[in-house]
N, C-alpha and C positions, 0 to 999 in steps of 0.2 A: 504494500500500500504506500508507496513512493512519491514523492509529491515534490517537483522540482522546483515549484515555485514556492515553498511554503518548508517553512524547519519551526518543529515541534520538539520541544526539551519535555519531557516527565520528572517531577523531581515529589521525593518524600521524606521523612525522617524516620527512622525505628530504632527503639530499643528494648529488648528482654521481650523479643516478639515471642519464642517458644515457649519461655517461662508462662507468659501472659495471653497464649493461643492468637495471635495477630493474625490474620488473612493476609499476611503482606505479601508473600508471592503468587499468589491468586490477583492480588490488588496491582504490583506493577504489572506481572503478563498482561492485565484485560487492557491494558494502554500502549502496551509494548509496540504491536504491530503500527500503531499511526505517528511511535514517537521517533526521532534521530537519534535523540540521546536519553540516557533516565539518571539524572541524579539521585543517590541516595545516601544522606547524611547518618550513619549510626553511628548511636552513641557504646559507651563501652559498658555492655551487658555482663550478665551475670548467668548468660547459657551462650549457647552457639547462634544467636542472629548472625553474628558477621559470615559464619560459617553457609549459612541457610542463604543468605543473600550471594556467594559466592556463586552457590550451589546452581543459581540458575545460568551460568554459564552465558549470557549474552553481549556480543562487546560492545553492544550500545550503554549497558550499566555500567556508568562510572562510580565506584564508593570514595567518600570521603569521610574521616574519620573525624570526629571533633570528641571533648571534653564535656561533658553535661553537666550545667553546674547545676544540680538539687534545688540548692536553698534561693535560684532565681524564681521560687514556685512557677504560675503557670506560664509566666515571662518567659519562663526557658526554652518552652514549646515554641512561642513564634519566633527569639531568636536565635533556635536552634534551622526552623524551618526559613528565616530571611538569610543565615548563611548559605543555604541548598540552594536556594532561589540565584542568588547573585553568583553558582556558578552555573548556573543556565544562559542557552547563546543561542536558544533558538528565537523564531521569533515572536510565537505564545510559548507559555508555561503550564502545564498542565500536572496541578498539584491534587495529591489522592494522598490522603490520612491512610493507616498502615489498614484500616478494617473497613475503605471504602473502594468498592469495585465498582467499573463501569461494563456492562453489556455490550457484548461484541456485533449484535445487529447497530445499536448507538454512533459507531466510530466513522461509518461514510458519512453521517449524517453532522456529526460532530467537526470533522475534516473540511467538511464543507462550511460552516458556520465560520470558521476560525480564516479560511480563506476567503470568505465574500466580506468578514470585518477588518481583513489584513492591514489594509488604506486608510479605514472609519477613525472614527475620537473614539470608541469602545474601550475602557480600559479594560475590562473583565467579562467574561462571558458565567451567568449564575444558572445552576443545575438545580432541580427540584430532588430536593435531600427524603428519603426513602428509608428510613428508621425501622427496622425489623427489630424484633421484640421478644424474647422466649422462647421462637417457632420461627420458623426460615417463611412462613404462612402467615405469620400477623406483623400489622406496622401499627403505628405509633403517628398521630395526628389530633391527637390533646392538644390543651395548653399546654404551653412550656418546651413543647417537642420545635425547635424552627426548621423548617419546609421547604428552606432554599438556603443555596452559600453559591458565594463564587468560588470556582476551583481554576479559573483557566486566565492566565493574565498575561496583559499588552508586555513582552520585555522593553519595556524603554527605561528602566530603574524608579518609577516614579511612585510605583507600587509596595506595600508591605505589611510581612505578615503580623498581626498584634492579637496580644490577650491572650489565651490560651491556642491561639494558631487553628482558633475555628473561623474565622475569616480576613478579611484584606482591606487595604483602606490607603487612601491616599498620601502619602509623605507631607504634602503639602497643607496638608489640612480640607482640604476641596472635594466635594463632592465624588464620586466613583459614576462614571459611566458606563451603565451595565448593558448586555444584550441579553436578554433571558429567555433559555430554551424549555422545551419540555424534556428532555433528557432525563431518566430517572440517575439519581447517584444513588449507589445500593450501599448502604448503611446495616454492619452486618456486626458493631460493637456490644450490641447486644442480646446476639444470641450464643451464648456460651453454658457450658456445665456451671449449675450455680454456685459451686465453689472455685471454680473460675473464674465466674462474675465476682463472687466477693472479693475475692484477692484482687482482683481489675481494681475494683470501687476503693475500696483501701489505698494503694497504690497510688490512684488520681488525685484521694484526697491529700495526699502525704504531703504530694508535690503541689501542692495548690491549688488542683484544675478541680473546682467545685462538681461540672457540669450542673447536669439537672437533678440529680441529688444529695445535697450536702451529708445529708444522713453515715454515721459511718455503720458498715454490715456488722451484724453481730451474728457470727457462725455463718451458714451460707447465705445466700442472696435467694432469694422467695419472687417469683415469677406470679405466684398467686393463682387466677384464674385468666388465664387467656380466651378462653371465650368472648372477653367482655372488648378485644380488641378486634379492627377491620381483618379481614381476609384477603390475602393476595392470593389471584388466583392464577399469574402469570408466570412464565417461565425464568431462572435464575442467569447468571451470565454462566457459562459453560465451566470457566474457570472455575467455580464452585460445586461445580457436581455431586466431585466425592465428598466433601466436607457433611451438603446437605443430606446424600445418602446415608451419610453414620451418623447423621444426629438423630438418635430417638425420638426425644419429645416430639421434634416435626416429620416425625413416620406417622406416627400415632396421630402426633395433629392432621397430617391432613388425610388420612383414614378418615379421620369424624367431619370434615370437612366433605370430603367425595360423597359422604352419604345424607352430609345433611344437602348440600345444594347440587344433589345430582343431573341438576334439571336447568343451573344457571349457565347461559350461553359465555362467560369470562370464564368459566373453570371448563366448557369443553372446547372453545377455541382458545383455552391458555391466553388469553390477553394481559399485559403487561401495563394495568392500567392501578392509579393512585386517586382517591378520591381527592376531588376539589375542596368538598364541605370539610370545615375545619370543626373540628367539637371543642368547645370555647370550656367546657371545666376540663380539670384536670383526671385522668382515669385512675384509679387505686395509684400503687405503685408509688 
């Protein structure tokens, strides 16, 4: 998928991805084919990420090695992820958290977006964020849950990442000029074994990164009733396959899923669709 007119940099950060289950090589492969090059910033772990990241063998991945200083709490995440950034040379950046994949039908369509802005004042191109929840089957579109981020940005240096390195914002202080696709971004942080999840949720808070719940886990993390969340009835990006086929709970989920809405035309045409309606409280959890 070669594009002579047009250089695409990938760039991510990971650290203690094995330790802490990260989808990270699932997350750079689904970007791999549309990018020139893939930055990847890790930090120095306490299992074999660097090893795992080696492991994919492609010479478009460049690793660069930094120091992670802890005590910057969640400061550290964006400017751990503005170093990565500024060694990207293409001419968009197309930035993926270690647990968000893109869909490989996505990337002509994507390709193309980033080409027809090439020229434009566009600083960033914003993807509709896709929060999976328990079950590779339920997402997450409460309060509190946000529904869009920019992932894909102009390299002209004017850009940077802030806050806990969930999104981007201008140097200068000036507005962001966004293009905003419907692209789903598959947001896959939480669906893990719930003593995985705990040890995640711990970890986030240690270093500062609140997210959506400050709460610290006591013993494992509680999933509760998934019922009470949407249903996805559309297909994963492929990269994810095997992951999803060993995850139990979402075997099980969508057995009760097939048989309650055996009849809905999104689950026998597989459609790959994210409700618009937002639900304005917030669900358990």
């Amino acid at each position: 998928m070669r594009r002579l007119d047009l250089k695409v940099s990938g760039f991510t950060i990971v650290r203690n991805a094995v330790k802490f289950n990260y989808p990270v090589v699932e997350s750079i492969c689904s970007i791999l084919p549309i990018c020139d090059e893939f930055i990847v910033n890790v930090g120095d772990s306490e299992d074999s990420t660097l090893e795992l990241i080696k492991a994919i063998g492609d010479p478009k991945i460049r690793i660069i090695r930094k120091q992670w200083d802890l005590s910057m709490g969640e400061q550290m995440l964006s400017y751990q992820t503005n170093l990565a950034l500024e060694e990207c040379t293409g001419d968009w950046c197309f930035y993926l958290q270690s647990d968000e994949v893109i869909h490989e039908k996505d990337l002509p369509s994507l390709v193309k977006v980033m080409r027809r802005e090439l020229n434009s004042s566009i600083d960033v191109i914003r993807l509709r964020w896709m929060h999976f929840y328990g079950s590779f089957w339920r997402y997450r579109i409460d309060a509190g849950w946000f529904q869009k981020n920019d992932r894909i940005i102009r390299n002209k240096g004017q850009v940077e990442s802030y806050g806990d390195a969930g999104g981007f914002r201008k140097k200068d202080g000036t507005n962001l000029k966004r293009r905003m696709v419907l692209t789903l971004l598959y947001h896959y942080g939480w669906v893990q074994p719930e003593d995985v999840m705990a040890q995640r949720r711990i970890n986030a808070i240690d270093i500062g990164f609140a997210g959506i719940d400050a709460k610290r886990p006591e013993g494992r993390y509680s999933f509760e009733d998934l019922n009470i969340f949407p249903v996805y009835f559309g297909t994963h990006p492929a990269v994810m396959n095997k992951i999803i086929r060993e995850h139990n709970v979402s075997n099980q989920d969508w057995k009760s899923i097939v048989c309650k809405y055996w009849y809905h035309p999104a689950r026998i045409f597989r459609i790959r669709y994210k409700s618009f309606r937002r639900i304005k409280e917030k669900l358990r959890c």
